[in-house]
NUMITOR-21585 format. One record per residue (C-alpha): residue in one letter; x, y, z. Coordinates in steps of 0.2 Angstrom, whole numbers, plus 2048, in hexadecimal, padded with zeros to 3 digits. Layout:
aXYZ ...
***
This chain:
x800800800 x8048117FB x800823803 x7F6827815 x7EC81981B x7DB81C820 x7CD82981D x7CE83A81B x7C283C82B x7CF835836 x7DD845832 x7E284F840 x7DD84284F x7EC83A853 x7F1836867 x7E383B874 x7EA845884 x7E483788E x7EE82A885 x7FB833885 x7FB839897 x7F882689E x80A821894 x80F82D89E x8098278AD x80D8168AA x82081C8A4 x8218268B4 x81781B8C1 x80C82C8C3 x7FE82A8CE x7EF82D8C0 x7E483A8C2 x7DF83D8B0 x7D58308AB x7C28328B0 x7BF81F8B6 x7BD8198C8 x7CB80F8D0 x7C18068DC x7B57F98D9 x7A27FB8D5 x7937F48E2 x7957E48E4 x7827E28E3 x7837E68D0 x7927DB8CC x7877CC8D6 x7787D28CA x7857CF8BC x78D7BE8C2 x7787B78C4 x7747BD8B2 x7857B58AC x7807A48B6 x76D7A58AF x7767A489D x76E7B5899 x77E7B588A x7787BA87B x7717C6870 x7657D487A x7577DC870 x7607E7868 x75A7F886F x75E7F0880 x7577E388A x7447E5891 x74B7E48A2 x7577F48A1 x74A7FE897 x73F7FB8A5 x7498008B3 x7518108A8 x73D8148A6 x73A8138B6 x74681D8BF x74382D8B1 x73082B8B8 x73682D8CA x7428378CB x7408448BA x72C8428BD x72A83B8AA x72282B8A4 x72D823895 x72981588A x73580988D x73280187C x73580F872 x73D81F87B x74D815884 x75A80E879 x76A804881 x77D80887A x78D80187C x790811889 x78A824887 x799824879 x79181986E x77E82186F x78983286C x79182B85C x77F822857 x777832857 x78483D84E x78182F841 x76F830843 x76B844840 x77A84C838 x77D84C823 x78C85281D x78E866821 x781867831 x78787183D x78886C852 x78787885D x79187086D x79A87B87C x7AD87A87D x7B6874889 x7B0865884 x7B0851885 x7C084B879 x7B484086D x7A584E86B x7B185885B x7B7846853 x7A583D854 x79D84C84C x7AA84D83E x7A883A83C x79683D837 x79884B82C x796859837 x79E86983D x7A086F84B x79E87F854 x7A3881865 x79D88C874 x7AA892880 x7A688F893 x7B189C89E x7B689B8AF x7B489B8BB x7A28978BA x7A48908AA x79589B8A4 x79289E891 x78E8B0887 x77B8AC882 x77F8B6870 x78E8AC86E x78189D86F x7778A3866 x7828AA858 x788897857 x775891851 x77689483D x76C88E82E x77587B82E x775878840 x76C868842 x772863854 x77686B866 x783862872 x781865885 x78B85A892 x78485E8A4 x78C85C8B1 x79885E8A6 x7AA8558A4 x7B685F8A5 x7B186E8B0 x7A58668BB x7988758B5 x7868708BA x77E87B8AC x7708838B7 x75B8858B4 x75F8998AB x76B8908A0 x76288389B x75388C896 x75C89588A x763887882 x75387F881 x74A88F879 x75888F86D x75787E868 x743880866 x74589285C x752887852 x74A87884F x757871856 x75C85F85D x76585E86F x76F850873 x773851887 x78184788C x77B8458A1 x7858358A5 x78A83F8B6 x77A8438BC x77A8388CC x78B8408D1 x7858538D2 x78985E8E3 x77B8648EE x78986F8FA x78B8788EA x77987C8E6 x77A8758D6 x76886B8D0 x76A85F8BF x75A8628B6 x75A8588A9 x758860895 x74A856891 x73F85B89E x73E86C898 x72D87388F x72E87087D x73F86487F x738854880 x73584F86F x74885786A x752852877 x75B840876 x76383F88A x77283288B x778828899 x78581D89F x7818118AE x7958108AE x7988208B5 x78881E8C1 x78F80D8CA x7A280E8C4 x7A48038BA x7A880B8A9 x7B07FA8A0 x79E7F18A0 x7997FF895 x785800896 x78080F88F x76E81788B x763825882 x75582A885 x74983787A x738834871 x734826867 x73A82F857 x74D83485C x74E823863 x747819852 x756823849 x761820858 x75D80F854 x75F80E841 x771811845 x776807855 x76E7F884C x77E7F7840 x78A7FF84D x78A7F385C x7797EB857 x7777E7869 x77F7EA87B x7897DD889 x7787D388D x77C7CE89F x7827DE8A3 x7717E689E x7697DA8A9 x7777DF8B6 x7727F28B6 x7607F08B3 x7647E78C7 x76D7F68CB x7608038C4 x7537FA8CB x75A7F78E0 x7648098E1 x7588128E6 x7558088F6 x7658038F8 x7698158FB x7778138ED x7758268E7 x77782E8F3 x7868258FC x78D8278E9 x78A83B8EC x79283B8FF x7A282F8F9 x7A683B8EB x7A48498F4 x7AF842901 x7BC8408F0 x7BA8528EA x7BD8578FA x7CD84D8FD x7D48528EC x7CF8648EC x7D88658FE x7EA85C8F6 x7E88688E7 x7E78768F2 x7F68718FD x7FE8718EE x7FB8848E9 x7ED87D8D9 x7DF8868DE x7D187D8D9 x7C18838CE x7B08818D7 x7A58708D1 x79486F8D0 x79585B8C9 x79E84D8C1 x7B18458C9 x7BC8538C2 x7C48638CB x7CC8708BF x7DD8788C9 x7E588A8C4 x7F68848BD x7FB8988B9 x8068988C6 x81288B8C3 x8188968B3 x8168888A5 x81488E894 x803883891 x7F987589D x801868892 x81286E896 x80E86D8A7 x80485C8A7 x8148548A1 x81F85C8AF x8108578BB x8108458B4 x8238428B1 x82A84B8C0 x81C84D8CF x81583C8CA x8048408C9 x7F98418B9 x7EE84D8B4 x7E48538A3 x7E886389A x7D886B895 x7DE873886 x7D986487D x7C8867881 x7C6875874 x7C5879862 x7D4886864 x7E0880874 x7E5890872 x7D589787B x7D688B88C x7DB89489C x7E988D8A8 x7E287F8B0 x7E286C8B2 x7D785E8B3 x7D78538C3 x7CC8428C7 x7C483F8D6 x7BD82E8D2 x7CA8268DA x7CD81E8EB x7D28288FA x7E481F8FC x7E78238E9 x7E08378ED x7EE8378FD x7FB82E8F0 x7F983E8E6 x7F984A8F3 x8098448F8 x8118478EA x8098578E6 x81385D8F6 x82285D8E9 x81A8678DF x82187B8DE x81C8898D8 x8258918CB x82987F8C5 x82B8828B4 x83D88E8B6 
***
């Protein structure tokens, strides 16, 4: 073979930040922060769930949209906690994780040239899965230290091709819970527009009431309903991202297109692990599983924020989600990647540089992403090192 191998779609991606921040972690024997995924292990009542469904040989194909079991127990808790009844037939479809439902619907409402109006910074795979499908996107900038957004900027984004708005809340990285003000806007936007939302809510059970923050689902909203697909990952709400049971939920129409996609993308998801988290969803309530999640990972933010402040890396405040973003300014790096590295390969401790989070890394303020979703020995390993760490580092 002769020339570039591949499509011209895949130009310009090369290494993600994460990848290349956990060789550096693994290189260095850094204690890793960077990462979002949990360290410790999930509720043992789920994993029994999943050893029964395993023994009861539930091993093959689901239903493709999900098994009845898990679009059951999904319905159920939107009816009692978001006070809305949803057909579990035909407004719930089940993904291979929130990342898969997100690439199903690029697929499934962008042609080539539409336009996706998403705020920035933003997850790593929103820009690449809406180039993949065809579309463009046009980013939003958040600024701290609220992370609040200029309404005519937003609405200077919307334009005659723009097919699609993305909103992730809580959102990854800042922690912003966008509030009841902000949300309305969005949704009057979105309706003036004729616009579809896609709302990437996979942190909703990991929201801060000491902070006043309050999830409101976009769906819920007047007039959002039937333009709003919400996604969901049970991976982040019982930590256990690897099993990778992910969900969408919208009306019976953005879920048949939803469908038309997924169908020839993963066709159907791990069926004993649907039958695993249809457990989950359906005891957590009365176990009290939400709202120990909310105390232990307020407990971790809390560790965390106190080792970065020790440390002189103030932190930003956090209305949800497992990430705190610090003030690196005063360490005197040129950039956060610079200073990522020298956190990684001389502290021992790995963090993400938010730069890679926007359209232009030229825009991103001085700061750097920490995880809390991590055990309270692998927080205190970290403080420990951060002790090392001095200011004016970079001369």
């Amino acid at each position: 073979m002769t020339g570039t191998i591949g499509a011209r779609r895949l130009a310009g991606l090369g290494t993600s930040v994460f990848s290349e921040m956990s060789r550096l972690a693994a290189q260095h024997g850094a204690v890793n922060l960077g990462q979002g995924f949990p360290d410790f292990a999930g509720p043992d009542f789920v994993k029994e769930a999943a050893r029964a469904a395993i023994d009861a040989d539930l091993n093959q194909y689901a239903v493709s949209h999900g098994t009845p079991r898990l679009r059951g127990a999904i319905a159920a808790e939107w009816a009692r906690d978001r006070g809305r009844a949803v057909d579990p037939e035909t407004e719930i479809t089940v993904t291979s994780g929130a990342t898969e439902a997100l690439a199903d619907a690029m697929l499934a409402f962008l042609d080539p040239g539409d336009e996706v109006v998403l705020f920035e910074p933003f997850y790593d795979s929103y820009p690449p899965i809406v180039r993949f499908a065809g579309g463009v996107p046009r980013p939003v900038t958040l600024r701290p230290p609220d992370w609040s957004f200029d309404p005519d900027e937003l609405a200077a984004a919307f334009g005659p091709r723009t097919r699609l708005l993305l909103l992730n809340t809580p959102h990854n990285p800042t922690g912003k819970v966008f509030d009841r003000a902000e949300l309305d806007l969005i949704a009057a936007l979105c309706r003036e527009r004729d616009v579809i939302a896609i709302s990437d809510e996979v942190y909703d059970r990991i929201v801060f009431p000491d902070t006043g923050a309050v999830h409101v689902p976009l769906a819920t909203l007047p007039g959002m309903w039937d333009r709003t697909l919400t996604l969901n990952s049970t991976g982040k709400t019982f930590s256990m991202t690897g099993w990778k049971i992910g969900y969408a939920v919208g009306s019976a129409a953005l879920n048949a297109a939803l469908r038309a996609v997924h169908q020839f993308v993963t066709f159907a998801t791990a069926t004993p692990f649907q039958d695993a988290m249809a457990a989950a969803l359906e005891t957590a309530h009365a176990r009290g599983y939400y709202e120990r999640l909310r105390h232990e990972y307020t407990a971790r933010r809390d560790l965390l924020r106190d080792a970065l402040h020790a440390a002189a890396l103030p932190t930003l405040p956090i209305g949800g989600s497992y990430f705190l973003l610090a003030d690196i300014a005063a360490f005197g790096f040129p950039d956060d990647v610079a200073f990522c590295r020298h956190l990684t390969a001389e502290v021992g401790v790995a963090a993400i540089p938010p730069s890679a989070f926007y359209a232009d890394p030229a825009r991103a303020p001085q700061l750097a992403r920490f995880c809390f979703a991590k055990r309270p020995e692998t927080i205190a390993a970290a403080a420990e090192r951060l002790r090392t760490l001095a200011v004016g580092s970079a001369g």
